[in-house]
GUMI-905303 format. One record per residue (C-alpha): residue number from 0; residue in three letters; x, y, z. Coordinates in nm, 3 decimals, padded with zeros to 5 digits. Example, Ala and Ser with C-alpha at 12.3 -4.5 7.8 and 13.67 -1.06 7.14 Angstrom:
% GUMI-905303
+-------+-------+---------+---------+---------+
! lumlo ! tormi !       x !       y !       z !
+-------+-------+---------+---------+---------+
!     0 !   ala !  01.230 ! -00.450 !  00.780 !
!     1 !   ser !  01.367 ! -00.106 !  00.714 !
+-------+-------+---------+---------+---------+
//
This chain:
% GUMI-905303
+-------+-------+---------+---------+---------+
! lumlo ! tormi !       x !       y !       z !
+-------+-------+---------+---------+---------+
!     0 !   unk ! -02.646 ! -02.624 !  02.672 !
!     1 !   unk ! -02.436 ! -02.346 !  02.536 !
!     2 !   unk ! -02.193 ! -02.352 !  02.303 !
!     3 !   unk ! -01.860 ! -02.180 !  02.352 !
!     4 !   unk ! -01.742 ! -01.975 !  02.110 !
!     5 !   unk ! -01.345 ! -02.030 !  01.981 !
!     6 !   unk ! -01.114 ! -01.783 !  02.058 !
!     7 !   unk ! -00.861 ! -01.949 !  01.819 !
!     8 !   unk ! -00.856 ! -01.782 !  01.421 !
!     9 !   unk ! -01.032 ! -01.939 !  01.171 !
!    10 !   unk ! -00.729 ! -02.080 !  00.931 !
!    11 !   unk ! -00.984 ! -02.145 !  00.639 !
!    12 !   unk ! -01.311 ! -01.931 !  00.504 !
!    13 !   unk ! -01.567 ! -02.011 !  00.236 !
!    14 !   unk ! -01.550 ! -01.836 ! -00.097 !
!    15 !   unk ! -01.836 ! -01.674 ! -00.050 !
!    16 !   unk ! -01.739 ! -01.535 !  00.325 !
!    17 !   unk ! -01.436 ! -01.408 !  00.082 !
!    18 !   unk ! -01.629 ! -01.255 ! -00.139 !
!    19 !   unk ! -01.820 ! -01.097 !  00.146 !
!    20 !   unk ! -01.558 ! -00.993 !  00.289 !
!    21 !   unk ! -01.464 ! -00.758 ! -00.003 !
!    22 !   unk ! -01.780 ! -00.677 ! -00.108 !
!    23 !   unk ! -01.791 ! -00.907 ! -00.437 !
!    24 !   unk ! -02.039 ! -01.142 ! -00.651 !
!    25 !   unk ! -02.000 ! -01.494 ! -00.621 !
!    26 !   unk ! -01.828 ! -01.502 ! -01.012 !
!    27 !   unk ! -01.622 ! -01.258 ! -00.926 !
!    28 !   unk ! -01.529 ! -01.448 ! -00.595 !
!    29 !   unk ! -01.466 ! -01.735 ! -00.774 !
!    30 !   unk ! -01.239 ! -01.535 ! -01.041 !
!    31 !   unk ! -00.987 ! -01.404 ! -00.769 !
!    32 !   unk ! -00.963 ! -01.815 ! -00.673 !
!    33 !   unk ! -00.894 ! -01.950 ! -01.013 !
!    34 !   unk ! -00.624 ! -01.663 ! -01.022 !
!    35 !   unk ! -00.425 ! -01.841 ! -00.818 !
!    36 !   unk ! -00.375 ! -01.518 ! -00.574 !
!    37 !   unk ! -00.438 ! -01.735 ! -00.242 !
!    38 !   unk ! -00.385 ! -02.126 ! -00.140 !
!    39 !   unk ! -00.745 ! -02.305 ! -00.146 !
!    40 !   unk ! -00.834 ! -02.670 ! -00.019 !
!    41 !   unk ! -01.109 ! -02.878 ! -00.097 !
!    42 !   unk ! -01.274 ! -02.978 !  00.259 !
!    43 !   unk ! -01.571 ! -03.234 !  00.224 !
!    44 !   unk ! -01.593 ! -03.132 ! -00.131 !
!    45 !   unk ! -01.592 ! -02.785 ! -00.112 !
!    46 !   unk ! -01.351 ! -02.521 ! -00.132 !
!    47 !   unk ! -01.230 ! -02.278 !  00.109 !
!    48 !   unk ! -00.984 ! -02.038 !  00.134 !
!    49 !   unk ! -00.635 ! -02.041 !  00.397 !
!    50 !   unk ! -00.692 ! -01.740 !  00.573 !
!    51 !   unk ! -00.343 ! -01.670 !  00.594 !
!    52 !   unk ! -00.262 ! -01.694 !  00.241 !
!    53 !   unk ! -00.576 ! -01.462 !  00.203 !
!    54 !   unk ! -00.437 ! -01.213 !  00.422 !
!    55 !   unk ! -00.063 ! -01.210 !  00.319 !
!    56 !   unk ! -00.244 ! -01.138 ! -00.073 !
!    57 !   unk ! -00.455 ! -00.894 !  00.048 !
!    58 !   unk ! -00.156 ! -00.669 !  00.222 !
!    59 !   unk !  00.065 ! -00.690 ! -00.101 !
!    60 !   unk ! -00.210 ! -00.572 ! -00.324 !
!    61 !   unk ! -00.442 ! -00.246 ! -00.354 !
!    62 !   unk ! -00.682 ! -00.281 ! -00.596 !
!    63 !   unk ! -00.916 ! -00.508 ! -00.438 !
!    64 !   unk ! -01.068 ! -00.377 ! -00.089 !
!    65 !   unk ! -01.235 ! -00.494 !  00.226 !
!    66 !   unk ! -01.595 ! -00.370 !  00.315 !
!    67 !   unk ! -01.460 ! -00.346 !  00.741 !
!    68 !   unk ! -01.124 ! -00.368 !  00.845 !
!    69 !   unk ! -00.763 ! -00.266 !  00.745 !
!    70 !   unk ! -00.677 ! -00.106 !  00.449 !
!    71 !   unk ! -00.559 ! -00.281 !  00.143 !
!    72 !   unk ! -00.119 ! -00.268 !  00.054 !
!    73 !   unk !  00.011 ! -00.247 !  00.426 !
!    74 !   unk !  00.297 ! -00.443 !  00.332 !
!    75 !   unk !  00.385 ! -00.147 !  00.115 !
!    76 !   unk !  00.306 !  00.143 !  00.354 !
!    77 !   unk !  00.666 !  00.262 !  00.307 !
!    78 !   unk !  00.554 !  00.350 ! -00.064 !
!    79 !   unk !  00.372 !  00.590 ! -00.286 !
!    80 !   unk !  00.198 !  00.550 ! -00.582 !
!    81 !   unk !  00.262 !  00.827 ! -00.883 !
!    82 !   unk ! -00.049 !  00.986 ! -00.848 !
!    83 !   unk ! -00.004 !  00.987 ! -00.487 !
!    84 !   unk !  00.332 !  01.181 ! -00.527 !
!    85 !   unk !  00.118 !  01.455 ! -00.760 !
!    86 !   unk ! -00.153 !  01.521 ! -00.556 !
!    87 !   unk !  00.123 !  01.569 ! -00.278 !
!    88 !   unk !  00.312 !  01.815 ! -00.462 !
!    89 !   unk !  00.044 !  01.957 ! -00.650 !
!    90 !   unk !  00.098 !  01.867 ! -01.004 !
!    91 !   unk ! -00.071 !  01.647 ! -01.266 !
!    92 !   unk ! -00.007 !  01.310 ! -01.306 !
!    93 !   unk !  00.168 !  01.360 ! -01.649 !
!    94 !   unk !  00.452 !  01.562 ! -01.415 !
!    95 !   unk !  00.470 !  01.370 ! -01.155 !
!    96 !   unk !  00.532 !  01.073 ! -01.463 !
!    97 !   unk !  00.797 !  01.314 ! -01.604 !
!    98 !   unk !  00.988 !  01.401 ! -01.239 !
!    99 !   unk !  01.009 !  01.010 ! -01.167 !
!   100 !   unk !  01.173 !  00.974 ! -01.472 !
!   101 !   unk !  01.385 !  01.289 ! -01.485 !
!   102 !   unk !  01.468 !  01.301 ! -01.098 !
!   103 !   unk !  01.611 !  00.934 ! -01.085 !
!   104 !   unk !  01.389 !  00.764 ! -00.803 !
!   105 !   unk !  01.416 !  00.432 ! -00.716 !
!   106 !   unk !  01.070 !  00.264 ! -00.834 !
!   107 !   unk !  00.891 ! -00.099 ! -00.711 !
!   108 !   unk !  00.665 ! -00.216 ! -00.903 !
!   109 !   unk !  00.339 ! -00.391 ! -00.758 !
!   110 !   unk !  00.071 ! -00.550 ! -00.886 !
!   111 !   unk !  00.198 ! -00.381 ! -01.205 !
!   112 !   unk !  00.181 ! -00.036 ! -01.078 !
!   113 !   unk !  00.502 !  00.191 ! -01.010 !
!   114 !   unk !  00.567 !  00.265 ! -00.645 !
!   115 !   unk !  00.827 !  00.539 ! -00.498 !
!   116 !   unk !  01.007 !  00.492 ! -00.177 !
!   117 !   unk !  00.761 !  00.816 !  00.056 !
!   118 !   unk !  01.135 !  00.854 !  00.280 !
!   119 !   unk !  01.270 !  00.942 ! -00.051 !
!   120 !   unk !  00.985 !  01.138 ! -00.192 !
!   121 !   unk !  00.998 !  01.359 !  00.125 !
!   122 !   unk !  01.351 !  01.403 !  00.122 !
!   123 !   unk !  01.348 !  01.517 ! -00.198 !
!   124 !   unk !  01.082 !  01.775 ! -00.163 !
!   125 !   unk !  01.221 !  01.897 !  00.143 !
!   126 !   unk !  01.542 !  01.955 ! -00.068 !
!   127 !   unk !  01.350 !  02.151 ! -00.341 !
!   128 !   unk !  01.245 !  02.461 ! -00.283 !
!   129 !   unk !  01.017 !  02.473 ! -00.652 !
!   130 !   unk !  00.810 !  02.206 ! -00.476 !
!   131 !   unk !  00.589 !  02.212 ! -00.130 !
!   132 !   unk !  00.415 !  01.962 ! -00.005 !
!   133 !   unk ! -00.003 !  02.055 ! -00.106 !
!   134 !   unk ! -00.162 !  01.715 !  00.097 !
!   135 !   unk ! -00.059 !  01.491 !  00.322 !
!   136 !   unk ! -00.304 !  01.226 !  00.500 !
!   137 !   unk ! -00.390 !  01.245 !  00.862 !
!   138 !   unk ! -00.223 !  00.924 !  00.949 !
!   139 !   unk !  00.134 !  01.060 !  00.784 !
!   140 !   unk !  00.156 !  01.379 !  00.956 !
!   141 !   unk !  00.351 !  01.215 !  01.275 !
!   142 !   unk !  00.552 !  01.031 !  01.042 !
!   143 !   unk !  00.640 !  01.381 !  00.829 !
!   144 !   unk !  00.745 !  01.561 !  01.113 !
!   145 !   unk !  01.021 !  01.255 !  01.259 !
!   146 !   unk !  01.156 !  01.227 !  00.862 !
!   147 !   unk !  01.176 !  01.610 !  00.872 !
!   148 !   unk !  01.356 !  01.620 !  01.192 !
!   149 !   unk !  01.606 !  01.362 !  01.085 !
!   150 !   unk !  01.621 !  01.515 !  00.778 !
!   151 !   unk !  01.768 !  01.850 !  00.968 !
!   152 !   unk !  02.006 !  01.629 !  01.204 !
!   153 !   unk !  02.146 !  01.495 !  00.937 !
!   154 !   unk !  02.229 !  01.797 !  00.775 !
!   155 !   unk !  02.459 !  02.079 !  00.887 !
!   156 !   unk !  02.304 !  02.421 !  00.860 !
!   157 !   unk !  02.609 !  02.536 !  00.612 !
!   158 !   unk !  02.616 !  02.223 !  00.440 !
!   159 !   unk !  02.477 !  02.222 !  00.110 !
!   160 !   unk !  02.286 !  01.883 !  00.010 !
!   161 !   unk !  02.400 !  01.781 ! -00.374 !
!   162 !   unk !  02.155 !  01.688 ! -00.560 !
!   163 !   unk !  02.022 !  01.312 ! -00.681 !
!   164 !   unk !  02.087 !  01.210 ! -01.066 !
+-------+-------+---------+---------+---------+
//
């Protein structure tokens, strides 16, 4: 007799098909629990992880991530990190530090690191002629291009865009 498989998502995991899941030991499994970062239940005395708690952690953070699957922070896809604004612009990270501060941009921070606003970011490059854009990732080219084409619909050739302070 065969069994059939669910097609309905698990809603709980083990720790350890957790700690799979991101490629860690079984202490530091249990370290991320006792954190308090996702719900847990006890089920027949043992604990297991709510998948959807798991998940909703897992797309606000970026340190920690999965050995298959998505990549971590997609809740925060909108952002950049500092060093992710100098290797764009093709400075060190102690400039990119300094600009932030000097250049007025509205920060987040997550998971105690400082995050900038990329529609912002790219504005402001494109509005800076000391400053070109050195990388950009495959999977933000498309995106690039539409900001950059707003960008110039917004903008009047003649018109002269003030800048930020």
């Amino acid at each position: 007799m065969e069994q059939e498989q669910s097609t309905t998502p698990k809603k709980s995991m083990s720790v350890r098909e957790m700690g799979r899941m991101l490629g860690l030991k079984k202490v530091e499994s249990y370290w991320l629990v006792h954190k308090g970062y996702f719900e847990t239940v006890l089920v027949g005395g043992k604990m297991r992880v709510l998948t959807d708690s798991f998940e909703e952690w897992y797309r606000g953070q970026f340190h920690y991530r999965k050995v298959d699957g998505e990549a971590p922070g997609s809740d925060y896809a909108h952002t950049l990190s500092v060093q992710e604004f100098a290797d764009l612009i093709g400075v060190s990270g102690a400039a990119a530090y300094s600009l932030v501060d000097t250049q007025g941009f509205e920060t987040i921070i997550i998971n105690g690191r400082k995050q900038l606003l990329k529609a912002e970011i790219y504005g402001w490059i494109e509005s800076h002629p000391t400053y070109k854009i050195q990388s950009v990732k495959e999977s933000e080219e498309k995106w690039l291009r539409d900001l950059r084409a707003s960008i110039r619909e917004e903008t009047p050739e003649n018109e002269v865009t003030p800048l930020k302070k």
